[in-house]
Biopython code that builds the backbone (N, CA, C, O; Angstrom):
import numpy as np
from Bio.PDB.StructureBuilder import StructureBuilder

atoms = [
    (1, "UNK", "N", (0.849, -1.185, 0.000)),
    (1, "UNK", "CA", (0.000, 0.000, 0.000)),
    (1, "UNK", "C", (0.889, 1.240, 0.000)),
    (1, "UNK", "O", (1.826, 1.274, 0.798)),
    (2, "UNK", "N", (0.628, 2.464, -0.995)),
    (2, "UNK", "CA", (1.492, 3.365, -1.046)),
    (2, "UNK", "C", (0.974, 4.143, -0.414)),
    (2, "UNK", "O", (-0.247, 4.061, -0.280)),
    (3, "UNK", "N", (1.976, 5.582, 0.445)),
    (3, "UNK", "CA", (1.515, 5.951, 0.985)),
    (3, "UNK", "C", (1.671, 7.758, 1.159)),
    (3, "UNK", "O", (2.389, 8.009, 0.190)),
    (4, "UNK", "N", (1.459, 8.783, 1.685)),
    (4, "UNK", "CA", (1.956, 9.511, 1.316)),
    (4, "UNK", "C", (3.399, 9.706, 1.482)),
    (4, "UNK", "O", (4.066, 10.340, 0.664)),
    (5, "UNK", "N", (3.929, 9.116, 2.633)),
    (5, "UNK", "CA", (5.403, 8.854, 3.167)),
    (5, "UNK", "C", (6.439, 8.307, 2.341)),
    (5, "UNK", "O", (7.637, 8.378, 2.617)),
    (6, "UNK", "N", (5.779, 7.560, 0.950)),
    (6, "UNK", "CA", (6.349, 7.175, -0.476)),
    (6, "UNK", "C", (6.423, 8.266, -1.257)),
    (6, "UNK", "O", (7.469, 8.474, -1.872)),
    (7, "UNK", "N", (5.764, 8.800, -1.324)),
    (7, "UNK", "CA", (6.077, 10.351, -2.578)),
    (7, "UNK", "C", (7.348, 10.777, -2.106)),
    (7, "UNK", "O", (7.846, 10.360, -1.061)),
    (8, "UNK", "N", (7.847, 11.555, -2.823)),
    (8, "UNK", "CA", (9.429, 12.512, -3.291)),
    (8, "UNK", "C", (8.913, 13.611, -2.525)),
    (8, "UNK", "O", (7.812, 14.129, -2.710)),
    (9, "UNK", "N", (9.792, 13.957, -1.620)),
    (9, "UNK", "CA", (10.020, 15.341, -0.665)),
    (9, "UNK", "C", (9.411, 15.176, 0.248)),
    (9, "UNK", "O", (9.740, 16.008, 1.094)),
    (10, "UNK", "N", (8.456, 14.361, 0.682)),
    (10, "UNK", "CA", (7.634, 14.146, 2.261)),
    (10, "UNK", "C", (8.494, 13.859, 3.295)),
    (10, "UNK", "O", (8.414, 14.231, 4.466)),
    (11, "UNK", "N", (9.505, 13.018, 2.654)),
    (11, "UNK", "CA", (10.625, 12.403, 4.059)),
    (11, "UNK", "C", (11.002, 13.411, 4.595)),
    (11, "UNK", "O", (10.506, 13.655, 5.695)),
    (12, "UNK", "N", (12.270, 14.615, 3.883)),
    (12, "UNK", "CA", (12.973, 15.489, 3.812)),
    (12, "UNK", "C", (12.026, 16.391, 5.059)),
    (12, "UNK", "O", (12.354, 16.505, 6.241)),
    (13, "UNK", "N", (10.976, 16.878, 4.505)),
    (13, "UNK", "CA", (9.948, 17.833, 5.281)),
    (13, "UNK", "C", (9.345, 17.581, 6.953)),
    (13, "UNK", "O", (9.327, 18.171, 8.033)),
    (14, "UNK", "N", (8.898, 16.328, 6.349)),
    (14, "UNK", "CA", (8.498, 15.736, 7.664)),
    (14, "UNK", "C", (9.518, 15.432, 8.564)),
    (14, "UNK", "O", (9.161, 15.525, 9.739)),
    (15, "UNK", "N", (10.985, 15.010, 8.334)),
    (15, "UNK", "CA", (11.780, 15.278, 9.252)),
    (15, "UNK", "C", (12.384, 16.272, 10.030)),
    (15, "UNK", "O", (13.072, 16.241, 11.049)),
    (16, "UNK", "N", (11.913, 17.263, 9.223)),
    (16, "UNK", "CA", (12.538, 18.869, 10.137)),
    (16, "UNK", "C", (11.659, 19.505, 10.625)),
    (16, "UNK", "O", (11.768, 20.681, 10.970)),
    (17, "UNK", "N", (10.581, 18.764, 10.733)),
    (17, "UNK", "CA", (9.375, 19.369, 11.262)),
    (17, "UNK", "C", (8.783, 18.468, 12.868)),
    (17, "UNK", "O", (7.859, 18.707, 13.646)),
    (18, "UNK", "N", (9.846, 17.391, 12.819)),
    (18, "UNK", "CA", (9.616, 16.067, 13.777)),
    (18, "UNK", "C", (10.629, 16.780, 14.506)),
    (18, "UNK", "O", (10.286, 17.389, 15.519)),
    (19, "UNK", "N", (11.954, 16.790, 14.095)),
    (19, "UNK", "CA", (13.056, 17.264, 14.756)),
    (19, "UNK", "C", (12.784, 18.426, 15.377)),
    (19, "UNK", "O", (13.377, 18.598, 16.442)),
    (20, "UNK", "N", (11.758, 19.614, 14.865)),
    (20, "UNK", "CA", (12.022, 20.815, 15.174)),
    (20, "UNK", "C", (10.606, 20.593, 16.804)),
    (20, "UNK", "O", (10.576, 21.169, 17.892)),
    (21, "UNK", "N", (9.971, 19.866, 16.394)),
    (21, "UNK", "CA", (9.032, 19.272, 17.710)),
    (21, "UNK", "C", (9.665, 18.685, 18.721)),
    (21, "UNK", "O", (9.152, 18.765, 19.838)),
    (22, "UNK", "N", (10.833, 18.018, 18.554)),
    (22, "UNK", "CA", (11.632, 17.394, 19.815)),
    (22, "UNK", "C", (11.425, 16.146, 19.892)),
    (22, "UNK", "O", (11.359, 15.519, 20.949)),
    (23, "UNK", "N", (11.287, 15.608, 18.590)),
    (23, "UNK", "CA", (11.650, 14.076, 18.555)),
    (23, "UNK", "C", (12.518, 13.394, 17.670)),
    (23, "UNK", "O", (12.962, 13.734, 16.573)),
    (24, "UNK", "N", (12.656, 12.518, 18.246)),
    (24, "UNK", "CA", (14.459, 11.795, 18.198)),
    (24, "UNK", "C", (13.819, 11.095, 16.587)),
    (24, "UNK", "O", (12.872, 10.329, 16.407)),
    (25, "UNK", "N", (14.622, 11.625, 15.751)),
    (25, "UNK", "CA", (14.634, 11.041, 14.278)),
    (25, "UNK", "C", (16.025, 10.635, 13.692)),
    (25, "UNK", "O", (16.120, 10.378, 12.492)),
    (26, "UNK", "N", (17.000, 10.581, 14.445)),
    (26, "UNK", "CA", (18.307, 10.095, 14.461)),
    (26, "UNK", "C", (18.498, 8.630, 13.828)),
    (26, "UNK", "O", (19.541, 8.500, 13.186)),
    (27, "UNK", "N", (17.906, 7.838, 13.883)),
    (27, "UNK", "CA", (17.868, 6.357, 13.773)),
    (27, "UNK", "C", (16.687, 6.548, 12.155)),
    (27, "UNK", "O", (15.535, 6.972, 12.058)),
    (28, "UNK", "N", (17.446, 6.130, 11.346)),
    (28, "UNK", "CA", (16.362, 5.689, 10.422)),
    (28, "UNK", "C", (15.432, 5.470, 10.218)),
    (28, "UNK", "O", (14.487, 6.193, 9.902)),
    (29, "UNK", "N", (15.548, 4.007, 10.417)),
    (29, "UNK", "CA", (14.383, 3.150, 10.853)),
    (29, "UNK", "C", (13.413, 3.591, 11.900)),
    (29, "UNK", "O", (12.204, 3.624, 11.668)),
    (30, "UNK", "N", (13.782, 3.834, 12.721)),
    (30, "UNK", "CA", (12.520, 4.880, 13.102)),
    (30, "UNK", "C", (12.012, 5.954, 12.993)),
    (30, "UNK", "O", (10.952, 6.328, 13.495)),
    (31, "UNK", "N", (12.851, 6.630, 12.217)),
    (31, "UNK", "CA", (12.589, 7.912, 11.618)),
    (31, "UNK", "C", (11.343, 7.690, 10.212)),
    (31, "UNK", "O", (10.408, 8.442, 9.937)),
    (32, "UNK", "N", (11.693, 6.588, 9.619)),
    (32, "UNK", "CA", (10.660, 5.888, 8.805)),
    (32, "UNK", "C", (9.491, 5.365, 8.781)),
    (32, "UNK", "O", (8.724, 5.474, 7.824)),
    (33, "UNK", "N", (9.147, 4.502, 10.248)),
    (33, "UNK", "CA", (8.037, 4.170, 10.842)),
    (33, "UNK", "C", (7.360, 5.245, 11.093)),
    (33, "UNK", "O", (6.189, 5.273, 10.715)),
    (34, "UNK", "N", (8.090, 6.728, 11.996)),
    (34, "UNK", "CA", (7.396, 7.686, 12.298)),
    (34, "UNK", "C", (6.782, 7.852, 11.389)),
    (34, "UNK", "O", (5.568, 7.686, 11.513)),
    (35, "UNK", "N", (7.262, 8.207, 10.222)),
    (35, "UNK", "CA", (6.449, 8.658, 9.182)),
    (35, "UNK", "C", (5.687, 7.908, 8.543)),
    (35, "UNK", "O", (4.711, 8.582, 8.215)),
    (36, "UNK", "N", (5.584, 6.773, 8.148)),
    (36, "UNK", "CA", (4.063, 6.309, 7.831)),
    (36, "UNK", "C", (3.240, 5.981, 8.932)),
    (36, "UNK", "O", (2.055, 5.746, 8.695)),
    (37, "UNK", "N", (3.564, 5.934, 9.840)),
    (37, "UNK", "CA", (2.851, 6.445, 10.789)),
    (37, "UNK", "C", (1.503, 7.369, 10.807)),
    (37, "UNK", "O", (0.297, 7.135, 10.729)),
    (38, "UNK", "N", (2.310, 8.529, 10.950)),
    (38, "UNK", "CA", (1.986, 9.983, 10.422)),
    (38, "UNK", "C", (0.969, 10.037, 9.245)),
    (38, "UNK", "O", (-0.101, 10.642, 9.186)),
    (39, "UNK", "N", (1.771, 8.999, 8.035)),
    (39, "UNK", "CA", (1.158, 9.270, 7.020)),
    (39, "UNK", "C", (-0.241, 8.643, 7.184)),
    (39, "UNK", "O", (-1.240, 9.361, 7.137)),
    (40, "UNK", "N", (-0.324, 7.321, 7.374)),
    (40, "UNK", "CA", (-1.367, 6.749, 7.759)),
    (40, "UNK", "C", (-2.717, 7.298, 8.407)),
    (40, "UNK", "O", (-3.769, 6.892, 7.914)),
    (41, "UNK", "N", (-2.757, 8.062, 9.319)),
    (41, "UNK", "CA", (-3.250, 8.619, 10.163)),
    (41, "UNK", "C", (-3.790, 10.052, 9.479)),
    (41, "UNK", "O", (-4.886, 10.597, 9.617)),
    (42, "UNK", "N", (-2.766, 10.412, 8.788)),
    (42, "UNK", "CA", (-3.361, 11.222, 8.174)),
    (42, "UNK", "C", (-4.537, 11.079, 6.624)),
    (42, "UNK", "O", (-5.432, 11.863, 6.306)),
    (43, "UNK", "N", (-4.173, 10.016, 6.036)),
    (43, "UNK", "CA", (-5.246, 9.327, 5.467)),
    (43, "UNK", "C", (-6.716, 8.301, 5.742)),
    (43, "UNK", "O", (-7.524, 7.656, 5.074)),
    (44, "UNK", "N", (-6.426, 8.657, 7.229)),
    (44, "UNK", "CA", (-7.811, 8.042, 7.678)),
    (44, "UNK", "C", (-8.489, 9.564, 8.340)),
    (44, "UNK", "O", (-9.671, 9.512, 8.680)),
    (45, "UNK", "N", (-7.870, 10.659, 8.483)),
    (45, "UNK", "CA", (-8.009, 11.790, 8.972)),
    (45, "UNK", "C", (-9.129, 11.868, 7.916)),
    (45, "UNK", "O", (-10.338, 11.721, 8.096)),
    (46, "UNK", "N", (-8.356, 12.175, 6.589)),
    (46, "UNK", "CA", (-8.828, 12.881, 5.509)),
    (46, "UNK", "C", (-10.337, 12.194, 4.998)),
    (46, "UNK", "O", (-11.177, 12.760, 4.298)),
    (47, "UNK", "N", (-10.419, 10.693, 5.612)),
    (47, "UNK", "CA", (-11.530, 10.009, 5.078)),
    (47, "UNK", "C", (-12.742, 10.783, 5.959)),
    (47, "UNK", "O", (-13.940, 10.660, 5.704)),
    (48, "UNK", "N", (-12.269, 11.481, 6.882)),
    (48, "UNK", "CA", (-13.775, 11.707, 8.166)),
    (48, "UNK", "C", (-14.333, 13.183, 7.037)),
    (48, "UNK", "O", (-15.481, 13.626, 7.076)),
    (49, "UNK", "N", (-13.331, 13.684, 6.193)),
    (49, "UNK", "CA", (-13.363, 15.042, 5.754)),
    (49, "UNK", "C", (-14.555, 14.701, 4.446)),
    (49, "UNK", "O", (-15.260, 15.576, 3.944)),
    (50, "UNK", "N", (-14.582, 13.155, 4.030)),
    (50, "UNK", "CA", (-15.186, 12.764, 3.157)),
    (50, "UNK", "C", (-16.888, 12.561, 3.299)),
    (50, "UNK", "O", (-17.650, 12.341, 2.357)),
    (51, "UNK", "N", (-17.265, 12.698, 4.753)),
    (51, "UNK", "CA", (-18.151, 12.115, 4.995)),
    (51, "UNK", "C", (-19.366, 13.323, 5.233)),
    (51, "UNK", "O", (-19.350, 14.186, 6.111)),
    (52, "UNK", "N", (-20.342, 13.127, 4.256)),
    (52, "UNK", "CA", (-21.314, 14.094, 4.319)),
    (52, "UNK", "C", (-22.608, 14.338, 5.474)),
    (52, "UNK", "O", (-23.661, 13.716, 5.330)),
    (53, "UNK", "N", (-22.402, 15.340, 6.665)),
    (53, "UNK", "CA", (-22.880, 15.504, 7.757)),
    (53, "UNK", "C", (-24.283, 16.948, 7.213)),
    (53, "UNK", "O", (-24.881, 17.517, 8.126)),
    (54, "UNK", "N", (-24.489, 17.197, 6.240)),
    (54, "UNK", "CA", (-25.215, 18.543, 6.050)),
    (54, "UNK", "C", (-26.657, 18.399, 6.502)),
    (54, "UNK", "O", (-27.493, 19.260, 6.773)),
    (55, "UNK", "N", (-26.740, 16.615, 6.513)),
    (55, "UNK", "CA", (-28.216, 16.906, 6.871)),
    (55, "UNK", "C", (-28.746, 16.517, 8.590)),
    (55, "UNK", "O", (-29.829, 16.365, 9.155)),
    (56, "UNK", "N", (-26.878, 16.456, 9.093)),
    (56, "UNK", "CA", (-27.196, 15.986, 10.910)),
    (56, "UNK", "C", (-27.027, 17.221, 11.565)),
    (56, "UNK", "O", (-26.104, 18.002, 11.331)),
    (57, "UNK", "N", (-28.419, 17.484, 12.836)),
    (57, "UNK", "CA", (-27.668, 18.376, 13.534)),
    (57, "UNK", "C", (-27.163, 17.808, 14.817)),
    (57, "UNK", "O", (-27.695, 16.819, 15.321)),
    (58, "UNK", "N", (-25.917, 18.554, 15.470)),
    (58, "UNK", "CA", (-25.441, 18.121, 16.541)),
    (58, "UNK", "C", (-26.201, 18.227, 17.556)),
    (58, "UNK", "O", (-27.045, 19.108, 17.717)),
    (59, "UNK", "N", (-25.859, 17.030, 18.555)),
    (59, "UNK", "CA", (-26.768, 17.718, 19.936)),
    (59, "UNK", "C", (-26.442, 18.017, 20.877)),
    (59, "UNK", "O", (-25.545, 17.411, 21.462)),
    (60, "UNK", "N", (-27.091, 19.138, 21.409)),
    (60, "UNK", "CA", (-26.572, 20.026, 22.416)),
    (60, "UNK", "C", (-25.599, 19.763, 23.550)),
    (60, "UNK", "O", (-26.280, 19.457, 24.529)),
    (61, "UNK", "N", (-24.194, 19.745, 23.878)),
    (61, "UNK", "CA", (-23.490, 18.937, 24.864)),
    (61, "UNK", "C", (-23.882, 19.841, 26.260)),
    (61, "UNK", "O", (-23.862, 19.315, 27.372)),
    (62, "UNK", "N", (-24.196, 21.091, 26.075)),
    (62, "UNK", "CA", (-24.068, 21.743, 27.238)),
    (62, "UNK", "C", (-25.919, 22.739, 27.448)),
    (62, "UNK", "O", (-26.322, 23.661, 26.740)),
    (63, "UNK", "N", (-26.418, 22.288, 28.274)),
    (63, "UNK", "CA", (-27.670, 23.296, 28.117)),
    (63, "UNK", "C", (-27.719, 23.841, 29.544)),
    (63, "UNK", "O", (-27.659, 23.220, 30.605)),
    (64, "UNK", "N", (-27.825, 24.972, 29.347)),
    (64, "UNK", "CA", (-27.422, 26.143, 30.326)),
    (64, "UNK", "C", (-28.653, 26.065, 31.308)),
    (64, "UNK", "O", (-29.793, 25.878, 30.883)),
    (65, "UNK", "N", (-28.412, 26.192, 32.408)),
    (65, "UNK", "CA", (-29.853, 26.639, 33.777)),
    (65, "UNK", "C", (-30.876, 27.602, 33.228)),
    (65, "UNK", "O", (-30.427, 28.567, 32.609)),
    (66, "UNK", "N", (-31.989, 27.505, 33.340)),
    (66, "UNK", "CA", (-32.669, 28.833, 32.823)),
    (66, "UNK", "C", (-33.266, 29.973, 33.951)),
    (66, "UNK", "O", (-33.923, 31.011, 33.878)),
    (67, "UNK", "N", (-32.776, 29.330, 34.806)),
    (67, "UNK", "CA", (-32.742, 30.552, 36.090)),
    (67, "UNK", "C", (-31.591, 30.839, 36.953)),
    (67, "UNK", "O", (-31.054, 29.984, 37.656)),
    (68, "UNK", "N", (-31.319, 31.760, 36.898)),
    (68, "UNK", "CA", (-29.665, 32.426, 37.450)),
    (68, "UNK", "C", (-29.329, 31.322, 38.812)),
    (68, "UNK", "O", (-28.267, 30.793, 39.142)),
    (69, "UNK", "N", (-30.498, 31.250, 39.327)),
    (69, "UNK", "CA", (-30.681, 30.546, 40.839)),
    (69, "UNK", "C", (-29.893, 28.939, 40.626)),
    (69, "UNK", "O", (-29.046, 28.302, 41.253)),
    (70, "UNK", "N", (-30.533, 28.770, 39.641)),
    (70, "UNK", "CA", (-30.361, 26.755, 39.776)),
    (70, "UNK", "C", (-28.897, 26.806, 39.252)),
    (70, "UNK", "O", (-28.248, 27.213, 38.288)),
    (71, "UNK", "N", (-28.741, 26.105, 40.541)),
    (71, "UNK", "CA", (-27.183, 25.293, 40.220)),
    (71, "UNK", "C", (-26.833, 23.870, 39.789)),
    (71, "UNK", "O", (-27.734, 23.039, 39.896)),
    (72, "UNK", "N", (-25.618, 23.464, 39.305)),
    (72, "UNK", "CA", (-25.729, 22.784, 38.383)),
    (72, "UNK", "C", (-26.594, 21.448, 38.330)),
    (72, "UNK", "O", (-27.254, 21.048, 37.370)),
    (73, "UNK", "N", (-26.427, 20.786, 39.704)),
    (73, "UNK", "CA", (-28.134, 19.921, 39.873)),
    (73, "UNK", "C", (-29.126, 20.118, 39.125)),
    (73, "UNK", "O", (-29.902, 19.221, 38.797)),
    (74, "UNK", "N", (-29.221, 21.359, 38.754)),
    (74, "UNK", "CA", (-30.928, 21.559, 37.638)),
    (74, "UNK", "C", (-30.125, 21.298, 36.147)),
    (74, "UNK", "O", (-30.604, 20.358, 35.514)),
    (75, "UNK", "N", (-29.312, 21.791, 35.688)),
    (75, "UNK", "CA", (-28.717, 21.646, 34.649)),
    (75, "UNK", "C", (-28.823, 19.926, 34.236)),
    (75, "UNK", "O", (-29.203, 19.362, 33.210)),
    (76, "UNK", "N", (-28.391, 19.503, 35.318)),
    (76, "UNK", "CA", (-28.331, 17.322, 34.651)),
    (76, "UNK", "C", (-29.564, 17.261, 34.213)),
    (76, "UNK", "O", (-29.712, 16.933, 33.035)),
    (77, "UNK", "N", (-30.783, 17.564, 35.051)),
    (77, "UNK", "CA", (-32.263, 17.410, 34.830)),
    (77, "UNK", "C", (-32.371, 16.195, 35.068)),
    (77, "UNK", "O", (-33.471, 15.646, 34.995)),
]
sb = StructureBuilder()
sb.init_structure("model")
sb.init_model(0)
sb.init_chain("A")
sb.init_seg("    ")
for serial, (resi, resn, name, xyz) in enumerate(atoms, 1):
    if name == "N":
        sb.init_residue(resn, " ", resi, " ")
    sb.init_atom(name, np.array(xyz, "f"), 0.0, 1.0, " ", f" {name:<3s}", serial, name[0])
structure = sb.get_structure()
């Protein structure tokens, strides 16, 4: 499976950008794993970007007290 970590110039980039974060890319081979790694992850990222939500609405995580008084006990309901 190819990956983006196979294309020309991803290695180069993604290593000075690992290094410049503070991780040890010294060793090859793991400098390699990191990156399809990376890459991987970022192609299952891109699949959520695929997925058509226009007709869900979210539901409410937080619904506020409707009297200044009630503390958060009224809020759980």
């Amino acid at each position: 499976m190819s990956t983006a970590s196979d294309s020309p110039g991803f290695g180069e980039g993604f290593l000075r950008m690992a290094q410049a974060l503070g991780l040890d890319v010294s060793d090859e081979e793991r400098a390699q794993d990191l990156a399809r790694r990376v890459s991987l992850m970022r192609e299952g990222l891109a699949r959520l970007y695929e997925i058509d939500v226009s007709g869900a609405e979210s539901p409410s995580a937080f619904i506020p007290p409707t009297h200044p008084e009630a503390g958060p006990e009224a809020a759980r309901g």
